[in-house]
KOLTORTI-672523 format. One record per atom (N, C-alpha, C, CB): residue in three letters; atom name; x, y, z. Coordinates in steps of 0.2 Angstrom, whole numbers. Glycine has a CB too. Example, Ala and Ser with C-alpha at 12.3 -4.5 7.8 and 13.67 -1.06 7.14 Angstrom:
// residues 2
{rest Ala | atom N | x 66 | y -28 | z 39};
{rest Ala | atom CA | x 62 | y -22 | z 39};
{rest Ala | atom C | x 66 | y -16 | z 39};
{rest Ala | atom CB | x 57 | y -22 | z 45};
{rest Ser | atom N | x 64 | y -11 | z 35};
{rest Ser | atom CA | x 68 | y -5 | z 36};
{rest Ser | atom C | x 64 | y 0 | z 39};
{rest Ser | atom CB | x 70 | y -3 | z 29};
//
This chain:
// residues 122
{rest Unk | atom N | x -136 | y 203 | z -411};
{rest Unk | atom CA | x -131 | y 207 | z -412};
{rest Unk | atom C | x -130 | y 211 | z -405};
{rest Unk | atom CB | x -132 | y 213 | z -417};
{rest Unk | atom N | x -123 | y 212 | z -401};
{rest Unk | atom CA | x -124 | y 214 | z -397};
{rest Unk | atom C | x -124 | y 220 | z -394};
{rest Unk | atom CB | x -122 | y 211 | z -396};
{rest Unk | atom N | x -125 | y 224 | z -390};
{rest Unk | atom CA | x -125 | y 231 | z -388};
{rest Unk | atom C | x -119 | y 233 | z -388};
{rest Unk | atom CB | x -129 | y 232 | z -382};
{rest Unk | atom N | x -119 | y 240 | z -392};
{rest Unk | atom CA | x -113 | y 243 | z -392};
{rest Unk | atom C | x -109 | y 245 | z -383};
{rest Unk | atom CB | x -115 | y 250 | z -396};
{rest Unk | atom N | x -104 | y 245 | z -382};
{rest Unk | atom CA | x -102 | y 247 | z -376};
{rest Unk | atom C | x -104 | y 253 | z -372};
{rest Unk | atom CB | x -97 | y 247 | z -377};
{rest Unk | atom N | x -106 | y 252 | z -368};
{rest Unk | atom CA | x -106 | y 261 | z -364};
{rest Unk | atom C | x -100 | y 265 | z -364};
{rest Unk | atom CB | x -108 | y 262 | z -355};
{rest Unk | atom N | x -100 | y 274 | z -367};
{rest Unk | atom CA | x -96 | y 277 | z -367};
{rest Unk | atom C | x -97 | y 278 | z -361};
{rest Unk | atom CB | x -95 | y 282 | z -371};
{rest Unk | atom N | x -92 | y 280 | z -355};
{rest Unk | atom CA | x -90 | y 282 | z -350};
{rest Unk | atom C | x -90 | y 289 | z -349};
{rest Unk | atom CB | x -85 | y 280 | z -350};
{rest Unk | atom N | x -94 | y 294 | z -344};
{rest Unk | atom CA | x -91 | y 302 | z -344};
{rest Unk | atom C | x -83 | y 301 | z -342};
{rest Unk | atom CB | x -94 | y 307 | z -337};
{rest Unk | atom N | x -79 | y 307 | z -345};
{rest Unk | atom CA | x -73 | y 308 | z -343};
{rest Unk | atom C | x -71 | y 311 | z -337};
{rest Unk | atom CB | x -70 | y 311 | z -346};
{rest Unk | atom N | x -68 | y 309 | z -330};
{rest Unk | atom CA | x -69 | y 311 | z -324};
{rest Unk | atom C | x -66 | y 319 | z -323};
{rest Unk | atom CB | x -66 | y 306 | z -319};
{rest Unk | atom N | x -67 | y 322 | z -320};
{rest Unk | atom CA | x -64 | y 328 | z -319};
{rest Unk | atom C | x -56 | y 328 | z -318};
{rest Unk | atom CB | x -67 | y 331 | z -312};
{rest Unk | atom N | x -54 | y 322 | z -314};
{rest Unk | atom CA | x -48 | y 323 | z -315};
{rest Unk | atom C | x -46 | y 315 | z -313};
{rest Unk | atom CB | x -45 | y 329 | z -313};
{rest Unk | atom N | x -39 | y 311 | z -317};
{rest Unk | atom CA | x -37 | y 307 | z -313};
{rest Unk | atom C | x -31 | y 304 | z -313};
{rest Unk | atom CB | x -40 | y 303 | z -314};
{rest Unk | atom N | x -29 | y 303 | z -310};
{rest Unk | atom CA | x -20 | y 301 | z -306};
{rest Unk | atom C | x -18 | y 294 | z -305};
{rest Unk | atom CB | x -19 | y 304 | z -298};
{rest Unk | atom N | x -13 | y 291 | z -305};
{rest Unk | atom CA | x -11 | y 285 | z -301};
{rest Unk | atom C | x -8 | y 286 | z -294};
{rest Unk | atom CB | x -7 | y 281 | z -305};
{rest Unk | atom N | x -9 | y 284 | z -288};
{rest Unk | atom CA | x -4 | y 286 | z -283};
{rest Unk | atom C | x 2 | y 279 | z -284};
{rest Unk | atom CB | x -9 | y 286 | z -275};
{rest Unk | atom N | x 7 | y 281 | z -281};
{rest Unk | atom CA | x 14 | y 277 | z -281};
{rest Unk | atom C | x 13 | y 271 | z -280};
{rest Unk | atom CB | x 19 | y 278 | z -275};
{rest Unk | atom N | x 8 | y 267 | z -278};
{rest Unk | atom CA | x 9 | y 260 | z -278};
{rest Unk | atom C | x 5 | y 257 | z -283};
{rest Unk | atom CB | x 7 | y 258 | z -271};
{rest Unk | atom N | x 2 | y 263 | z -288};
{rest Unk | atom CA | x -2 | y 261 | z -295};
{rest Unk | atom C | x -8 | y 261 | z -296};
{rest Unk | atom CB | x -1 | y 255 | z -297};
{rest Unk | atom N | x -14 | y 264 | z -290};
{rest Unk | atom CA | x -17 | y 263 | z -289};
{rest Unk | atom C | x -21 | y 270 | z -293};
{rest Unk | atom CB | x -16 | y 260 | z -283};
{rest Unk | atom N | x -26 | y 269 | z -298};
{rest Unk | atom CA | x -29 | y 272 | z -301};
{rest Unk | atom C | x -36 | y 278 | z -296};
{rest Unk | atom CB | x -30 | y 267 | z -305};
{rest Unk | atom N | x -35 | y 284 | z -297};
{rest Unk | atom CA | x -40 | y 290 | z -295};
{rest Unk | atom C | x -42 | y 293 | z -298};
{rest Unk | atom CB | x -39 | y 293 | z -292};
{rest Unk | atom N | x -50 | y 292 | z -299};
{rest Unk | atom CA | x -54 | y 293 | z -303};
{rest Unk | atom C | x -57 | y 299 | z -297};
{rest Unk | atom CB | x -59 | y 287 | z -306};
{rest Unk | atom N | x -57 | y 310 | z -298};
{rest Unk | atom CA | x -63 | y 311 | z -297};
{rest Unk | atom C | x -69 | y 312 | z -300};
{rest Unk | atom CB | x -62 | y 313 | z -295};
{rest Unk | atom N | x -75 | y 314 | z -298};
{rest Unk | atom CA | x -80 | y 314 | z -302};
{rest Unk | atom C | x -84 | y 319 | z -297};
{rest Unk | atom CB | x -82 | y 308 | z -305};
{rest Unk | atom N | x -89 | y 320 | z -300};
{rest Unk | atom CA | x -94 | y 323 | z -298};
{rest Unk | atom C | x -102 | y 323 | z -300};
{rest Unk | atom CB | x -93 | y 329 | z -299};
{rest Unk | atom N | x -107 | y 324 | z -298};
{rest Unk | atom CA | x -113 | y 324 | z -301};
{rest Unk | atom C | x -112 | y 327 | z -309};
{rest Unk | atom CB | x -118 | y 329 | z -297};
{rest Unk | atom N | x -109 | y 329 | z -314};
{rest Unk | atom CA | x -107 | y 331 | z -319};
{rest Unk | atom C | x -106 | y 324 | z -323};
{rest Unk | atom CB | x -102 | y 336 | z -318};
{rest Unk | atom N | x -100 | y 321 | z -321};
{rest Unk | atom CA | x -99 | y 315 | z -323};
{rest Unk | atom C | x -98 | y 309 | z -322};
{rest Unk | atom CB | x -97 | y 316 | z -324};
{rest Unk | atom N | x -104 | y 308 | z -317};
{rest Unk | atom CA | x -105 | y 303 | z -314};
{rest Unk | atom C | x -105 | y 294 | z -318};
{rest Unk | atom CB | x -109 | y 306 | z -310};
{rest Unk | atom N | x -102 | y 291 | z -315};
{rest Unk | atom CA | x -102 | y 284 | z -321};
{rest Unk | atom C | x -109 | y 281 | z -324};
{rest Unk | atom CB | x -100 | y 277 | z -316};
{rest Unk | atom N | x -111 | y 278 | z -330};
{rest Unk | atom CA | x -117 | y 276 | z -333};
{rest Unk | atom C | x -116 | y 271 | z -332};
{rest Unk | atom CB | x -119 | y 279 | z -340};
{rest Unk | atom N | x -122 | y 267 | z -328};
{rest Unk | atom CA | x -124 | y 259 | z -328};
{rest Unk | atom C | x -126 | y 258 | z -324};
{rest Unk | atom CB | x -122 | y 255 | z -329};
{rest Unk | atom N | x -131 | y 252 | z -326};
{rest Unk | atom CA | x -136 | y 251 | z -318};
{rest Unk | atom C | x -136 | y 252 | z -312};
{rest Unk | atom CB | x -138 | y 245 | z -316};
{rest Unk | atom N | x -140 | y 254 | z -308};
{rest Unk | atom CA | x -140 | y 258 | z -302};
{rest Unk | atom C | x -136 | y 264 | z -299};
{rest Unk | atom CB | x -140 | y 255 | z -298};
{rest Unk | atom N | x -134 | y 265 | z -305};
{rest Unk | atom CA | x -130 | y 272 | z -305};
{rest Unk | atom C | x -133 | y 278 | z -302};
{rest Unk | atom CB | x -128 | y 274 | z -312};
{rest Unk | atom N | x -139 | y 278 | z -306};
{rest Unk | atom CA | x -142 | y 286 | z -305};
{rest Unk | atom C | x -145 | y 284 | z -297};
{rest Unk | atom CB | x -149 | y 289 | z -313};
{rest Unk | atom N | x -147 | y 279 | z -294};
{rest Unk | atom CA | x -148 | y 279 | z -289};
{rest Unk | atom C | x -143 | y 280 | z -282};
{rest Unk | atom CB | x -150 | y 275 | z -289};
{rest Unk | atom N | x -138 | y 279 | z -284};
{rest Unk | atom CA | x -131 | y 279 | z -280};
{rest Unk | atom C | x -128 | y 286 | z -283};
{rest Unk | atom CB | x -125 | y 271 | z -282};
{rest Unk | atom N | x -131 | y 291 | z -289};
{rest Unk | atom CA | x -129 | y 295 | z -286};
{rest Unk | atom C | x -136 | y 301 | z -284};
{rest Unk | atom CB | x -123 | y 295 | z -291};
{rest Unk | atom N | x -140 | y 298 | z -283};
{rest Unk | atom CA | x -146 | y 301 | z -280};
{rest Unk | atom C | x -147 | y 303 | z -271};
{rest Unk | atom CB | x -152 | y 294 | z -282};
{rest Unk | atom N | x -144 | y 297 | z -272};
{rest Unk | atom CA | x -140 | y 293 | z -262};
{rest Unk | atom C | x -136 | y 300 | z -260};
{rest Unk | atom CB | x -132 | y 284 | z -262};
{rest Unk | atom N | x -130 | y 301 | z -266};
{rest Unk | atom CA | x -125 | y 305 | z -264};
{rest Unk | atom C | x -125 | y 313 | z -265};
{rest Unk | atom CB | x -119 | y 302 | z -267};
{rest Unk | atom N | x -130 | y 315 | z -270};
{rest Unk | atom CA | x -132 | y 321 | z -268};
{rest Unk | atom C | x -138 | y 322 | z -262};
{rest Unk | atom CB | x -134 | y 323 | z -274};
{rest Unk | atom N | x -144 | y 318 | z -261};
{rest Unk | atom CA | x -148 | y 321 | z -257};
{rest Unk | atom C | x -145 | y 317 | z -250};
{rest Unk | atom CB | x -157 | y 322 | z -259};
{rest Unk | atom N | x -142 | y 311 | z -248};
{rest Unk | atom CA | x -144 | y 309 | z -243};
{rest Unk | atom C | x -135 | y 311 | z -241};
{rest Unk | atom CB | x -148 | y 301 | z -242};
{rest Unk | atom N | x -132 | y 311 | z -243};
{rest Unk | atom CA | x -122 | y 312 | z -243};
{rest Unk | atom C | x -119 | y 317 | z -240};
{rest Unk | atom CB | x -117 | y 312 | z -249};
{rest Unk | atom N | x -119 | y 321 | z -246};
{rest Unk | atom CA | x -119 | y 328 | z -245};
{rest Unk | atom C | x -122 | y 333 | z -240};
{rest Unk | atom CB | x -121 | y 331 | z -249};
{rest Unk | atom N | x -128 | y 332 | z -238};
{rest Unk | atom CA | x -130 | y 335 | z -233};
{rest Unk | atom C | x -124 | y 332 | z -224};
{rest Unk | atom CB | x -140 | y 334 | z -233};
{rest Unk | atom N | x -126 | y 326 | z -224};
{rest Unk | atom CA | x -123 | y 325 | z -218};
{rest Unk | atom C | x -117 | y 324 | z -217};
{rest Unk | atom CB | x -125 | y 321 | z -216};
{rest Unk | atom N | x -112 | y 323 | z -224};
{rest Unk | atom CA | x -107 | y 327 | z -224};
{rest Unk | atom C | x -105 | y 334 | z -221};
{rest Unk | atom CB | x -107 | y 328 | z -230};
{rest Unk | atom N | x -110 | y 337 | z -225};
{rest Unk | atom CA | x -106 | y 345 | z -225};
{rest Unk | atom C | x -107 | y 346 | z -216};
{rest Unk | atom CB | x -112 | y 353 | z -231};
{rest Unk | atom N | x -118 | y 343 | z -213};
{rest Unk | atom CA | x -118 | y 344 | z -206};
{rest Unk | atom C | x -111 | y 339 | z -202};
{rest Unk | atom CB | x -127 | y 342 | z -204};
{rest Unk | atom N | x -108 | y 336 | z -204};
{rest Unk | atom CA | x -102 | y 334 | z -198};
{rest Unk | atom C | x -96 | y 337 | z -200};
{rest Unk | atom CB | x -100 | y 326 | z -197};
{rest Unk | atom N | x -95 | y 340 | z -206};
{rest Unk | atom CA | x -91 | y 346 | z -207};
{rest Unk | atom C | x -90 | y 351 | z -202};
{rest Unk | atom CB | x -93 | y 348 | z -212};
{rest Unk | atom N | x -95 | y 354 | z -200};
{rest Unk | atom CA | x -99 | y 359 | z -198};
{rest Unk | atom C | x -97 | y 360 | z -192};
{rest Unk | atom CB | x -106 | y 358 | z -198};
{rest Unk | atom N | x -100 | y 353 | z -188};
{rest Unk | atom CA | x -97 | y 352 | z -181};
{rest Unk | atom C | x -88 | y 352 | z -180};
{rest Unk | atom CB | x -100 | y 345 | z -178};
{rest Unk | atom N | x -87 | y 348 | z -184};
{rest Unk | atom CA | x -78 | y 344 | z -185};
{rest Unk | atom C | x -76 | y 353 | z -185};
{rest Unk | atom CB | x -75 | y 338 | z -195};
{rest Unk | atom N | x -76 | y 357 | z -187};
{rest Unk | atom CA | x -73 | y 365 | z -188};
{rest Unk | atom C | x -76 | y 369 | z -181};
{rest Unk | atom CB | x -77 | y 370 | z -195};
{rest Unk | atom N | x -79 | y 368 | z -176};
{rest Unk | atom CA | x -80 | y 370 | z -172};
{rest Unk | atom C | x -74 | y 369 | z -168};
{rest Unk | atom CB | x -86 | y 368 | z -171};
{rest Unk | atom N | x -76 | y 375 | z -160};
{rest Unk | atom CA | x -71 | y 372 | z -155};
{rest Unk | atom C | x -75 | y 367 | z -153};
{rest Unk | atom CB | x -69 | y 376 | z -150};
{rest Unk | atom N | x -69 | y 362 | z -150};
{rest Unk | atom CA | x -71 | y 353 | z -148};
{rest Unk | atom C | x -74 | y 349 | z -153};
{rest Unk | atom CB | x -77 | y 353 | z -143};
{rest Unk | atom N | x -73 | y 352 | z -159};
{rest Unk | atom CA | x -78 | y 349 | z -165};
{rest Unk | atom C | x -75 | y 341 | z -166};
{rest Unk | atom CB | x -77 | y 355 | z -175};
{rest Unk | atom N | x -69 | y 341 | z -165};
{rest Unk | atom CA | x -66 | y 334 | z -167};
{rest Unk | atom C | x -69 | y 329 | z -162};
{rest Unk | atom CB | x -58 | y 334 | z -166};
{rest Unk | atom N | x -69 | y 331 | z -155};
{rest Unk | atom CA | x -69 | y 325 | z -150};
{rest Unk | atom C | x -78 | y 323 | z -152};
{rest Unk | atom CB | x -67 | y 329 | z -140};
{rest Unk | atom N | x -83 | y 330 | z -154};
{rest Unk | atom CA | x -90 | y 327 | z -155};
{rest Unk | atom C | x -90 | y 323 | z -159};
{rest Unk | atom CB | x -95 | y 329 | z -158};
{rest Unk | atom N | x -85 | y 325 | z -166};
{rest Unk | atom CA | x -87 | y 321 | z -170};
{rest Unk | atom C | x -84 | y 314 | z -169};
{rest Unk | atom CB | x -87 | y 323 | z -175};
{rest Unk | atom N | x -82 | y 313 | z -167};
{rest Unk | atom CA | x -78 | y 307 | z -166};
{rest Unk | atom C | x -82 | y 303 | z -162};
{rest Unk | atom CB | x -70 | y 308 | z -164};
{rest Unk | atom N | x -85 | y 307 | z -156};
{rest Unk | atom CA | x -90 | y 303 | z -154};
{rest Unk | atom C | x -99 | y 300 | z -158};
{rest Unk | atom CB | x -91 | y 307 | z -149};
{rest Unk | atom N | x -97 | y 304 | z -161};
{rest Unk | atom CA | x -103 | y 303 | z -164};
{rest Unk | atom C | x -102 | y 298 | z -171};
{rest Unk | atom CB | x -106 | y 310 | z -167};
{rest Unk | atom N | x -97 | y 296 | z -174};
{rest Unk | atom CA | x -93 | y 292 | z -177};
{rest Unk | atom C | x -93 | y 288 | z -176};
{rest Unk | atom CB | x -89 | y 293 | z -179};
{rest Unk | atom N | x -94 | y 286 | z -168};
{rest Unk | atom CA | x -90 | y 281 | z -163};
{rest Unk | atom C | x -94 | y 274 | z -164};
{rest Unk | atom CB | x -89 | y 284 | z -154};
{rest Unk | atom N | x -100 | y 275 | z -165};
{rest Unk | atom CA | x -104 | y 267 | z -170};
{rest Unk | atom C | x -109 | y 271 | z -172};
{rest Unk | atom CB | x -106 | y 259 | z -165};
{rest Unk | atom N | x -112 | y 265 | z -177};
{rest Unk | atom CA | x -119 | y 266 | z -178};
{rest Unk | atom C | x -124 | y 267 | z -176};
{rest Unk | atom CB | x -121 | y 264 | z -180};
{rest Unk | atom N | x -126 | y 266 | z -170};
{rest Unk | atom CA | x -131 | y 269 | z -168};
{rest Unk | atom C | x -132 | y 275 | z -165};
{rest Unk | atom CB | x -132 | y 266 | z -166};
{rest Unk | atom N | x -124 | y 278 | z -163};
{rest Unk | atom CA | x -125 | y 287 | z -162};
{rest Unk | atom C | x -124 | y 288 | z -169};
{rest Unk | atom CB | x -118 | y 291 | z -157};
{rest Unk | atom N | x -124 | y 287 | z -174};
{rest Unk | atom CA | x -126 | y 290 | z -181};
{rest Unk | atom C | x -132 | y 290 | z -181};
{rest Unk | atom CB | x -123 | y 286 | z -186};
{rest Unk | atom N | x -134 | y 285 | z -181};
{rest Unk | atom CA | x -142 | y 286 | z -183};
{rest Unk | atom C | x -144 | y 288 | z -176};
{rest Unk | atom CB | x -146 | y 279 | z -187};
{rest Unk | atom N | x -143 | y 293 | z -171};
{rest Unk | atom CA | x -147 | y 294 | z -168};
{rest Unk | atom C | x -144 | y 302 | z -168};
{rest Unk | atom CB | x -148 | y 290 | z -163};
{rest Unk | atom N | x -140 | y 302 | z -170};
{rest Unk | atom CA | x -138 | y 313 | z -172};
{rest Unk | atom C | x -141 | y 312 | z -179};
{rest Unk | atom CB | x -125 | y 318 | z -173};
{rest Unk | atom N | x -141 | y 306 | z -183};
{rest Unk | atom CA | x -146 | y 309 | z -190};
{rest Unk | atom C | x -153 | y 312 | z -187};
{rest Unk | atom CB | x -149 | y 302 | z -195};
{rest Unk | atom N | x -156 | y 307 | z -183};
{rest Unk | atom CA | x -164 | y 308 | z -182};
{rest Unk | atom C | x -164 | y 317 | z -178};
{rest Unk | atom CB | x -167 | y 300 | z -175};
{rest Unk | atom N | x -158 | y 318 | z -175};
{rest Unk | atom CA | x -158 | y 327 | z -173};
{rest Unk | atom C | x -159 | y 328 | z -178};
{rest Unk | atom CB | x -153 | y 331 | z -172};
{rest Unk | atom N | x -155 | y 325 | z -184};
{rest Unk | atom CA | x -156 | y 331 | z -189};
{rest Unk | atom C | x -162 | y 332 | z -193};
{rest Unk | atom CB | x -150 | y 331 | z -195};
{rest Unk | atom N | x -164 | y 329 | z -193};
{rest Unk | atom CA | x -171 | y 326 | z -195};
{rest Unk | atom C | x -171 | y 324 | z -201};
{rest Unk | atom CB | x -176 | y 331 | z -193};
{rest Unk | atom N | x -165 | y 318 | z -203};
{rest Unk | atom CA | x -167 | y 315 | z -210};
{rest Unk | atom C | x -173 | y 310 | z -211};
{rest Unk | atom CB | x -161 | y 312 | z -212};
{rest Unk | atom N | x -174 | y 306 | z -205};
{rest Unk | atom CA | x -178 | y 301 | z -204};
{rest Unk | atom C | x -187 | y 305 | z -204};
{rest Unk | atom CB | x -176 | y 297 | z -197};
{rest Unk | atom N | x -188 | y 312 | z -205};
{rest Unk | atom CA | x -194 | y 314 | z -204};
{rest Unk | atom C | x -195 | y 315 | z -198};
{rest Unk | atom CB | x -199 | y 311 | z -205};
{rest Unk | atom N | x -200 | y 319 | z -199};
{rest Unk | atom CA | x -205 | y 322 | z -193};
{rest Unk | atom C | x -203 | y 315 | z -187};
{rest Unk | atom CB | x -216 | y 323 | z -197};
{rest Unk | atom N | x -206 | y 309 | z -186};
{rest Unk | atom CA | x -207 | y 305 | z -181};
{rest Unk | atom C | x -201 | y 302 | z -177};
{rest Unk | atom CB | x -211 | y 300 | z -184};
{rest Unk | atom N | x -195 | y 304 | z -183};
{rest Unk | atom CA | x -188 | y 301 | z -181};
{rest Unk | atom C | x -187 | y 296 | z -178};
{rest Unk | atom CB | x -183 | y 305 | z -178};
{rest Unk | atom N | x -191 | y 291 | z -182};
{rest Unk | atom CA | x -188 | y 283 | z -182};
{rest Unk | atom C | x -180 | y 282 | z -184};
{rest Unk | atom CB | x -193 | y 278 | z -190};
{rest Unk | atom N | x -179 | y 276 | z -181};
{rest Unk | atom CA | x -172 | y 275 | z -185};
{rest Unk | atom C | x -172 | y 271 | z -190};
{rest Unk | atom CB | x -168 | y 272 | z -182};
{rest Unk | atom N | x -169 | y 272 | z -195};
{rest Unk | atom CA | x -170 | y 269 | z -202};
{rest Unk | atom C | x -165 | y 264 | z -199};
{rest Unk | atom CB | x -167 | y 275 | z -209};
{rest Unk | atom N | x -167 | y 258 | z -202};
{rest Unk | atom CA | x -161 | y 253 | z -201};
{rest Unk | atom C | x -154 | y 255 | z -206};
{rest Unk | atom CB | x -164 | y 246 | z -202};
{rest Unk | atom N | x -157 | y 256 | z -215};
{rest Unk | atom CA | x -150 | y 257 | z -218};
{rest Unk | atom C | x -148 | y 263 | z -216};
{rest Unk | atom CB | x -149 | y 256 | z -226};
{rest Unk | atom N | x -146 | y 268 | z -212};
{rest Unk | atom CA | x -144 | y 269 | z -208};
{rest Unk | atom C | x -138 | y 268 | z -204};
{rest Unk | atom CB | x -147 | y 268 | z -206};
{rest Unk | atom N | x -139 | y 262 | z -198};
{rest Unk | atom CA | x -133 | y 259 | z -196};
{rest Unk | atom C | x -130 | y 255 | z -200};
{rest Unk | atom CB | x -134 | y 257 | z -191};
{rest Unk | atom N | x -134 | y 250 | z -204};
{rest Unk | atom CA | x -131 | y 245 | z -208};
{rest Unk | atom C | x -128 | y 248 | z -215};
{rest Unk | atom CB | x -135 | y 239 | z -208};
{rest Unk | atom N | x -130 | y 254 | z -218};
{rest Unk | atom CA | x -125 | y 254 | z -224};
{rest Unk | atom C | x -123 | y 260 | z -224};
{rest Unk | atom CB | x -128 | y 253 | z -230};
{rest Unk | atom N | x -127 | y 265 | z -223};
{rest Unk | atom CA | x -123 | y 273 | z -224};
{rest Unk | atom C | x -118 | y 273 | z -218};
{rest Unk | atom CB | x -129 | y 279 | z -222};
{rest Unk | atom N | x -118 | y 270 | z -212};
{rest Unk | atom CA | x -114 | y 273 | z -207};
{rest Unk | atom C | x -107 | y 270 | z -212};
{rest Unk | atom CB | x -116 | y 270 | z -197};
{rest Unk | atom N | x -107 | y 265 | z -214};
{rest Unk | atom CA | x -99 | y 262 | z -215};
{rest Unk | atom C | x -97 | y 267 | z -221};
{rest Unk | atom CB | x -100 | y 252 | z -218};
{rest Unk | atom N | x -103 | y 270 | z -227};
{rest Unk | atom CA | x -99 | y 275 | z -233};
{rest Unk | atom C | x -99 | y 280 | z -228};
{rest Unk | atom CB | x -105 | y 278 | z -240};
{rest Unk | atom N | x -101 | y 284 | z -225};
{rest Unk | atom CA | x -101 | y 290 | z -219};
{rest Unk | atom C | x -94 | y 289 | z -216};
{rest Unk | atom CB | x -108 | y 289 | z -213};
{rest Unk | atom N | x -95 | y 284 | z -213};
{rest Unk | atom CA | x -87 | y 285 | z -208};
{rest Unk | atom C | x -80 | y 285 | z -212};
{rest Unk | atom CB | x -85 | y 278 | z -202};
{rest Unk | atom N | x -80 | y 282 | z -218};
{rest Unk | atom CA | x -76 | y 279 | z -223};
{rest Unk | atom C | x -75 | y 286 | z -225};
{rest Unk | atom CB | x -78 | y 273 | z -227};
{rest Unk | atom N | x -79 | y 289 | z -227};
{rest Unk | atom CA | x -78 | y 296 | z -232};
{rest Unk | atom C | x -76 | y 300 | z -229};
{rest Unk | atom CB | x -84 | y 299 | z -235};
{rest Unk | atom N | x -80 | y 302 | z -221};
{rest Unk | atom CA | x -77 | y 307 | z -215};
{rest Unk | atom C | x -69 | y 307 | z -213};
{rest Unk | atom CB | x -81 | y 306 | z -207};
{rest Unk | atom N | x -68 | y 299 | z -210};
{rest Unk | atom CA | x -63 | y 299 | z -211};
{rest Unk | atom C | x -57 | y 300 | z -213};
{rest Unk | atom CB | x -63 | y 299 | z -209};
{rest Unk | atom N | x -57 | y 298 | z -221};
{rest Unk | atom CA | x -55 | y 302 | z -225};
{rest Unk | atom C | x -54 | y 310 | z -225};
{rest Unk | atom CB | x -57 | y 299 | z -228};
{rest Unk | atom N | x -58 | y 314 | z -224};
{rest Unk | atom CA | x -58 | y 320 | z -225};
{rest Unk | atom C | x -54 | y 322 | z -220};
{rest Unk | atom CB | x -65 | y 324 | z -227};
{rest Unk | atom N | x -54 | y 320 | z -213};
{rest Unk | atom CA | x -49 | y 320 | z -206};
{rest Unk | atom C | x -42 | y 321 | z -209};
{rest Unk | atom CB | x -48 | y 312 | z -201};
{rest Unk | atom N | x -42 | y 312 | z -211};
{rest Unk | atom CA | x -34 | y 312 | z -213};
{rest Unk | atom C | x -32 | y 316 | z -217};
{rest Unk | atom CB | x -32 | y 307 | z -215};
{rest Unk | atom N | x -33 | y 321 | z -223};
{rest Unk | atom CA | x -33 | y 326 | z -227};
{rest Unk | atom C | x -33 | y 331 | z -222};
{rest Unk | atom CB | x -38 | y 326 | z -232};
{rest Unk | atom N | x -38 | y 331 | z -217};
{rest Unk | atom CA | x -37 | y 342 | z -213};
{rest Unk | atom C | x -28 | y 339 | z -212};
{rest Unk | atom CB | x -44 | y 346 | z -202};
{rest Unk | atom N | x -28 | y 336 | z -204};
{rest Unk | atom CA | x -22 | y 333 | z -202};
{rest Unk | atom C | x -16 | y 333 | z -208};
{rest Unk | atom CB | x -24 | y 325 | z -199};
{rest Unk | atom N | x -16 | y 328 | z -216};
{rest Unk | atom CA | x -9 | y 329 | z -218};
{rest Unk | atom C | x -8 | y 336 | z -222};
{rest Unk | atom CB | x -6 | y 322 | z -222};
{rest Unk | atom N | x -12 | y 340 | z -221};
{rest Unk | atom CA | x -13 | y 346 | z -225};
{rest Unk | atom C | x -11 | y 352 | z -218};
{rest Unk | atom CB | x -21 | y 346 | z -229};
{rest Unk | atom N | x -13 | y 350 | z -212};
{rest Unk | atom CA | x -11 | y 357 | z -207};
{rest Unk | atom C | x -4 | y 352 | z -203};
{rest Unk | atom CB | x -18 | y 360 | z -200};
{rest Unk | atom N | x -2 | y 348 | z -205};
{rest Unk | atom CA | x 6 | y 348 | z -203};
{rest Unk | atom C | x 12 | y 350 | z -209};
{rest Unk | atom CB | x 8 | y 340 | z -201};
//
């Protein structure tokens, strides 16, 4: 017999934009159920959020745009303002996922949040 379906959390909120395209948000509240979920959202509370908010931080500064944009500018100046920050530990190796996976969710999410300050202060 087969397993009943997974009920889904209900997302905080969600929308279609004009070309039909479904927006789901969510949060650690209701975050999606199924394999490797709670890891992906393990990832996005302790390893996301922080270096979020730290390039937040800079991006609001004076000059904050031109750092960050430098620092955005590939993966390997990512993972080497991580190792400042000291996500890699005390010896601040470079992590390889790192440059090969987080930089691509990292730049993808930052710049999104750009293009939001930008069509929000015109």
């Amino acid at each position: 017999m087969p397993r009943p379906e997974t009920e889904q959390p209900v997302p905080l909120e969600r929308f279609h934009l004009p070309d039909g395209t479904e927006v789901n948000i969510i949060d650690e509240t209701c975050w999606p159920v199924g394999r490797g979920q709670h890891a992906a959202r393990d990832f996005e509370i302790q390893r996301m959020e922080p270096i979020i908010e730290n390039l937040s931080n800079i991006y609001m500064k004076p000059n904050g745009p031109k750092k960050v944009k430098e620092i955005l500018s590939s993966a390997s100046n990512l993972a080497r303002h991580l190792s400042l920050m000291g996500v890699f530990g005390e010896d601040g190796k470079d992590d390889t996922n790192a440059r090969k996976f987080w930089y691509k969710k990292i730049n993808s999410r930052f710049q999104t949040y750009i293009s939001c300050i930008k069509n929000t202060a015109s």
